[in-house]
C-alpha positions, 0 to 999 in steps of 0.5 A, a space after each residue: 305620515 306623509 314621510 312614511 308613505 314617500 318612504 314606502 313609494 321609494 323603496 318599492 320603486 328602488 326594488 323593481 329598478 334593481 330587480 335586473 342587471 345588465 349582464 347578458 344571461 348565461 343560457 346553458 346548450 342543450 344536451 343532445 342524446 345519440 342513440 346507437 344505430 342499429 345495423 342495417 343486417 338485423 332486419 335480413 338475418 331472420 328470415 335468412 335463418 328461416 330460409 336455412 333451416 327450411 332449406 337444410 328441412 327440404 334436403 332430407 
């Protein structure tokens, strides 16, 4: 009985000093997403084409 409990103390000490290596580990960069920028007239071209149709409303 005695052998059978060192066997057991053993194997679970042998587990735990094998659970790991050396080896640095592998550590993958992370994917970085780039969305478009948008142009910097799309914030003007509206009210510039409110400004035209008024305009071409007031010329008549």
């Amino acid at each position: 009985m005695k052998k059978l409990v060192l066997a057991a103390a053993l194997t679970a000490a042998a587990s735990t000093a094998f659970a790991g290596n050396m080896a640095e580990p592998v550590i993958e960069a992370p994917v970085i997403v780039e969305e478009a920028s948008s142009s910097s007239a799309g914030g003007v071209l509206v009210p510039l084409v409110i400004l035209a149709v008024i305009a071409a409303i007031a010329a008549d």
